[in-house]
N, C-alpha and C positions, 0 to 999 in steps of 0.2 A: 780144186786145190789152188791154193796160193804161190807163187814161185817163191822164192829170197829176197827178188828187188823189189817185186809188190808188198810185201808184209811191211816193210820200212819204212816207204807213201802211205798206208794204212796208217801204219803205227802214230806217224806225225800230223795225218788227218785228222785221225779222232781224237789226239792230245789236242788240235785247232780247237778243234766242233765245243770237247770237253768245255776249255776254258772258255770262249763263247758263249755257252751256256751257262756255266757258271755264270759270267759277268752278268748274265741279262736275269735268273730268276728269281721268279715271286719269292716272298719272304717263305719259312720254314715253316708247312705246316703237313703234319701227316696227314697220306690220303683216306677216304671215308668209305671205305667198302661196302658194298650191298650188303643188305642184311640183318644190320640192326634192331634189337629188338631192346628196348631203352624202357625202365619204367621208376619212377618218382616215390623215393621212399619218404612220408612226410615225420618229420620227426615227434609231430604233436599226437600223433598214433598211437603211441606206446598208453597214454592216458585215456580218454572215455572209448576210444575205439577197441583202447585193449589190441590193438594190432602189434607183433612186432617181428623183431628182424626172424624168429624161427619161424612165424608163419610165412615167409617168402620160401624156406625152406619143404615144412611139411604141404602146402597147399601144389606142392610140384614146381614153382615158379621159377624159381633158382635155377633150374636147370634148360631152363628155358629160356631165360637173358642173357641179353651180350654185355649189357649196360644198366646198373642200379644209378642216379641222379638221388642226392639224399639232400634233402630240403627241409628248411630254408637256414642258413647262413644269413647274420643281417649284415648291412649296408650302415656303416655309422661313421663321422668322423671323417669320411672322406677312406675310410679304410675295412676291409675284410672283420669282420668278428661272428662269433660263437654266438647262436639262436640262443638256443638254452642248454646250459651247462650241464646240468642235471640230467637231461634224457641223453644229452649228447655222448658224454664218456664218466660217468660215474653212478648212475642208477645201476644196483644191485643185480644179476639174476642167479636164482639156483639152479641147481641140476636140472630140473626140470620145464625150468622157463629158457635154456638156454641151447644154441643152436644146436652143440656137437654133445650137448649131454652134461659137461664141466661145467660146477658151480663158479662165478667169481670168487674171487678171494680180495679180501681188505688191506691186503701187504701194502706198502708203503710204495707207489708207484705203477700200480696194479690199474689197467685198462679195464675200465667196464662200460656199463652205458650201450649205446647204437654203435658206438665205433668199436669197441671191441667184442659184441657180438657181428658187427662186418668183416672185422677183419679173420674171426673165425669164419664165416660163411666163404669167408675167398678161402680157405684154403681146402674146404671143402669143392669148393668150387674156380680151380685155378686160373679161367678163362674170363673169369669175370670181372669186371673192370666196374671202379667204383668213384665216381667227381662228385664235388662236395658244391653244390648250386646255390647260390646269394642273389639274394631280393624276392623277388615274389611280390607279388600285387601289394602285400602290407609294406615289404621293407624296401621297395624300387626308388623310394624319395630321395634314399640315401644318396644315388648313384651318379646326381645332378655335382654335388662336393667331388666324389671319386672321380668325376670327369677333369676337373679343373688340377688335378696332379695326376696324372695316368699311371705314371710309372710307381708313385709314393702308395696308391692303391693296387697295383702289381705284387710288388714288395712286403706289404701288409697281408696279402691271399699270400702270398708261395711260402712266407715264415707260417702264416696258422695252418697250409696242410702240411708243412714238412715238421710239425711238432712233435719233438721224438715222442712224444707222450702216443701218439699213433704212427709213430712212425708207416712209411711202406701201406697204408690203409690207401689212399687214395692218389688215384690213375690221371687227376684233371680235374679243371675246373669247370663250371656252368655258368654262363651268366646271364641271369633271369630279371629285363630291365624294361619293364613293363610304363612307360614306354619312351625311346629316345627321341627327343625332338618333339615329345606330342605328348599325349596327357593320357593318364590312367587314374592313380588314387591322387596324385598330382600331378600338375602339370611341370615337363621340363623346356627349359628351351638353350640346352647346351651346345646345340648348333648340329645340323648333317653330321658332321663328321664326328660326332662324338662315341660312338660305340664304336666305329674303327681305331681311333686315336685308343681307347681303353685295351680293346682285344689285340690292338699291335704292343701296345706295355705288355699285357699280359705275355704275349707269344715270346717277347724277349728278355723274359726274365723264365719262363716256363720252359723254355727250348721246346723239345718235343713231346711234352705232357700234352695228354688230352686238353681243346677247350673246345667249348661248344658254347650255344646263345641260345637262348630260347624268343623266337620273335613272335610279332604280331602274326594273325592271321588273315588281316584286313586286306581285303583284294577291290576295295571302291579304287576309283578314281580322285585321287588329292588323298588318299587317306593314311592310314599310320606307316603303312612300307613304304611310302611317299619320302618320307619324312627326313629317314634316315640312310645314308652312304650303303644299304645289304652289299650289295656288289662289292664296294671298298671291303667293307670289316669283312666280307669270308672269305677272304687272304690270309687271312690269321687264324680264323677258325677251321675244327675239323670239321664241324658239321650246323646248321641249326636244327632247332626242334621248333616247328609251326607250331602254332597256337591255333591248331582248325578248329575248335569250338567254344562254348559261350558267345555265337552268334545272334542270338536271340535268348529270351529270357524272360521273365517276369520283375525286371526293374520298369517294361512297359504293364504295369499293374493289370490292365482293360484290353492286353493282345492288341494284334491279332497273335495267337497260340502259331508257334514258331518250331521247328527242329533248331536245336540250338548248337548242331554239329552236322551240318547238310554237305555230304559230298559235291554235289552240286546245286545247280540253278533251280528252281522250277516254277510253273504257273501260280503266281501268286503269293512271291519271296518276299519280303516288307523291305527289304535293301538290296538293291543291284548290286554283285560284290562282296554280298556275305555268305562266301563258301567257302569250300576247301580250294576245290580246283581253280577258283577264279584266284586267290592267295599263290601255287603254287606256280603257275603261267606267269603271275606275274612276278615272282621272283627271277623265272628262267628269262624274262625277257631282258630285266636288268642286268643280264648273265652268271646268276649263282648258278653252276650245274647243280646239276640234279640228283648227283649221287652224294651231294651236300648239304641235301633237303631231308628231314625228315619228318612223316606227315603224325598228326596230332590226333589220338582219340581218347576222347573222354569218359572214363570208368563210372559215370553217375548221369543223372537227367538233369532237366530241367523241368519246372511244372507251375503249372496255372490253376486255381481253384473259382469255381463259378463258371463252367464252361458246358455248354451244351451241344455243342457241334462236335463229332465226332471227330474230320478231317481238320489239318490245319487253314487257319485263318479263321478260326473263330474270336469273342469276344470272353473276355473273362472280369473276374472282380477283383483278382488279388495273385499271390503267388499263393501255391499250395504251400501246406503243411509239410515243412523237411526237418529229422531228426536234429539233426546236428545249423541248421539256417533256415530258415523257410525260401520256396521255390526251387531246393536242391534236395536229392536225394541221390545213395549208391546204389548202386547197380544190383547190388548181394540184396537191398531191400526189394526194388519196383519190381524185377523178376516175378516174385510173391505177391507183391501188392499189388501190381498195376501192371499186369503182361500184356507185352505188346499187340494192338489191334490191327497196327497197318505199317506200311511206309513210304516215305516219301523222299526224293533224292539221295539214296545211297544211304538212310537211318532208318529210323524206326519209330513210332509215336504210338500212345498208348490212351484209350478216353474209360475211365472207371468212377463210377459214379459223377458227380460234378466237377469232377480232376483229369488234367490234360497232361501227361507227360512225353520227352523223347529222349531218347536214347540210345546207345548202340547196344546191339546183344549179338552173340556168337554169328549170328549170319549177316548180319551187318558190316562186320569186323571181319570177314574176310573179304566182300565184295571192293570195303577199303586197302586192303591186304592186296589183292588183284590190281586197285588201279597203279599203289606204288609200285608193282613189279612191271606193269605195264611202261608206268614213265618213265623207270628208270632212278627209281629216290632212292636212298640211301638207307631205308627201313621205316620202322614206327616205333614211337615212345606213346604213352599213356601216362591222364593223371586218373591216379595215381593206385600204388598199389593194396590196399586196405579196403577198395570198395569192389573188389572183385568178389567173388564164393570163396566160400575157404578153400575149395578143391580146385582153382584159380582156371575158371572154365572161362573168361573174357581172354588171360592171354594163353591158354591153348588153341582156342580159338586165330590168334596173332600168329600163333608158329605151327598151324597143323598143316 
């Protein structure tokens, strides 16, 4: 127990402490809980994939996420705008194509499209928090403009999500900037500090809204996490999303055949540095914690055609045959086509006839599952949701 004249010293102590602390902390950002279980809904889906927002629904998913990321938002102008209009809030569904059963309707003002079957899926599902993600591999060029006014591109995202036309639909932004300081589909060279300067605009026009970044995975020496301030800009952010895979690939035409999402190292990696864990370490060295990390799995393969060596490090002639790109296929496919023969550093690779593929499948995907609970991340997101099975076995797998 306290006496009388003690609580009064107390009381003026921690009013010190209080305001001291005040004065000294980090900018505003909420904290990142364990946990997370993030997955990338692409908006180009709803067309040849036929994917859409009820199948996150029936496939069991929805109930299984903490976090839907809905992609891609472009980069133009130096400001925030609308992918495509069309799939995004005005493509039709009836009763039957639609989440809770209710046909749209044509009234004059009337939500339809991906956003207004999300905004149904949220109320289905209350817990679930939905950020609307800009740039992506295609539209990242933009983001070189958006740097040179931070705040002018702040202002531009917080007016297009808080468009009453959706209003209350989304929880936060993403931003997907592939890459700063270093080259992806272009090269930028907006300086170090350029994706902190952007996510600190963002933070101070967003207040406490969700943001997050989706960064490189690159863990060489000199290379893309190099590049750019992480440590600075995740001041601002609640979380990032790693890029752990498309390590390797069939843009090297002739291999050697690679896992293209290797948790780790192993005897005979074609790049020192191209992992997960090597990415991971080195973010925590630059001191992003680690419950601010979260790790990346890839819902599809990568593959090589012309291959005759089982194991990795063979020789190939080309990228295999993929549905939708060549040297890419889903997950919902290779399962069937090309079940996996072996593994190697915490994935999976797969040799069927002259075709080499790898990829994660359910036992893979927990092994990763284990290591982030191990380090201490802040969960796993996945691209993306439409190359899972219909009965969405990749992220039960994520949360069993």
């Amino acid at each position: 127990m306290v006496r009388p004249g003690k609580k009064l010293l107390f009381a003026v102590t921690s009013l010190f402490v209080a305001v001291l602390t005040t004065a000294v902390a980090a900018p505003p950002a909420t904290s990142a809980p364990a946990g997370k279980v993030l997955g990338y809904f692409a908006e180009w889906g709803v067309y040849d994939r036929n994917y859409h927002v009820k199948n996150i629904e029936t496939s069991g998913s929805a109930e299984r996420l903490t976090h839907v990321d809905y992609a891609f938002g472009n980069v133009t102008n130096g400001q925030c705008a609308i992918g495509d209009s069309y799939a995004a809030y005005d493509k039709f569904y009836d009763a039957a194509g639609s989440v809770d059963g209710v046909a749209d309707t044509w009234d004059a003002g009337a939500l339809r499209g991906n956003f207004g079957q999300l905004k149904r899926l949220k109320k289905l599902h209350p817990n679930l928090k939905v950020l609307y993600s800009f740039g992506g591999w295609t539209w990242s060029s933009g983001f070189s403009q958006a740097a040179r006014n931070p705040t002018a591109f702040a202002n531009s995202c917080y007016q297009l999500l808080n468009d009453p036309r959706w209003a209350g639909l989304f929880d936060g932004i993403d931003i997907d900037w592939e890459y700063p300081n270093a080259c992806g589909i272009t090269c930028d060279s907006s300086g170090a500090a350029a994706l902190k300067n952007l996510l600190a605009a963002l933070r101070a026009k967003f207040g406490n809204k969700l943001i997050s970044a989706a960064i490189s995975g690159d863990g060489t020496s000199g290379g893309k996490l190099d590049a750019a301030d992480y440590a600075g800009a995740v001041r601002y952010a609640d979380w990032f999303n790693v890029m752990t895979y498309d390590y390797f690939g069939a843009w090297a035409a002739t291999g050697p055949t690679a896992p293209h999402s290797p948790l780790t190292s192993y005897g005979g990696i074609p790049t020192a540095g191209f992992y997960s864990d090597a990415a991971i370490q080195k973010l925590r060295s630059k001191g992003v914690p680690a419950g601010k990390l979260l790790l990346g799995i890839g819902f599809y393969g990568r593959g090589w055609t012309g291959v005759s060596q089982s194991a990795p490090g063979g020789s190939a002639t080309g990228a295999a045959p993929g549905k939708y790109e060549a040297g890419v296929e889903d997950y919902n496919v290779l399962k069937t086509k090309c079940p996996a023969t072996g593994t190697v550093a915490g994935t999976a690779y797969a040799k069927c006839g002259n075709e080499w593929w790898s990829y994660d499948t359910p036992g893979t995907i927990k092994g990763k599952v284990e290591y982030t609970r191990k380090r201490g991340l802040g969960g796993d997101f996945f691209w993306e949701l439409s190359k899972d099975t219909a009965g969405g076995e990749l992220i039960r797998a994520l949360t069993s």
